[in-house]
C-alpha angles and dihedrals in degrees: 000000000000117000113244113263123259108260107258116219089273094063091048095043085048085046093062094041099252132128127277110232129157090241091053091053098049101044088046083047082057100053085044098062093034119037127191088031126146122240094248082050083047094049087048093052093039100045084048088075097017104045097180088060118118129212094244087047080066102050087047092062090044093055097050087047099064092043091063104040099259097119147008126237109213122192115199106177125268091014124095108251117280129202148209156176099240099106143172097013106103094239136169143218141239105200119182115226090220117037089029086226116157133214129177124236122202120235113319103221135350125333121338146314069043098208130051127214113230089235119025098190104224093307127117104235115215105157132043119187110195124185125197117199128196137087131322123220089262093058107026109099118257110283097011114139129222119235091263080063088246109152112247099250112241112258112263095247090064105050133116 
């Protein structure tokens, strides 16, 4: 017996009722492969391979794409909006203050939306974004430690 294929970009674009162009693959293809990417990230991916794409043909899709549920805009200040395919799941990010890298984190604590206000007024709250700054591994220095206490890792070049 053969285990069903992974659905392609097509099936997933079909899936949320849009239409299925080459420049829509390709830009949803993109995001696949990089999440947490800008749209201008996204362009330069995409124009490697299509070379006729335009930037605004991008942001078009981007845009599609998070009106149907395809994909989620996230803004972390100070950076442009990225985007990705993680969906419907109520997660988090873990963004470096120096390299500007981003990580997802699953839920904080408990069910979502994860954290309560300590006053709702009045709204019913469904969804919680939480966004945690500091430094990443890469950026933290030798020995730091995270807040967790968790020791920084040594950079792979100078280990023994």
């Amino acid at each position: 017996m053969t285990s069903p294929a992974a659905p392609t970009s097509a099936d997933a674009l079909r899936a949320a009722g849009l239409r299925v162009t080459d420049s829509r693959r390709a830009v949803l293809d993109a995001l696949t492969d990089a999440p947490h990417s800008s749209a201008d990230e996204l362009y330069r991916r995409v124009a490697r391979i299509n070379p006729q794409t335009n930037l605004q043909s991008v942001y078009n899709a981007l845009a599609d794409f998070v009106a149907a549920g395809v994909a989620r805009r996230i803004e972390p200040a100070g950076h442009p909006g990225l985007y990705e395919r993680r969906v419907a799941d109520n997660h988090h990010h873990l963004v470096c203050t120096s390299c500007g890298a981003v990580a997802d984190v699953d839920c904080v604590v408990g069910e979502a939306p994860c954290l309560h206000p300590s006053s709702a007024h009045g709204f019913a709250v469904h969804t919680a974004e939480v966004t945690f700054w500091g430094l990443c591994a890469d950026c933290r220095p030798l020995g730091a430690t995270s807040d967790t206490g968790v020791p920084a890792p040594v950079p792979p070049t100078t280990r023994r």
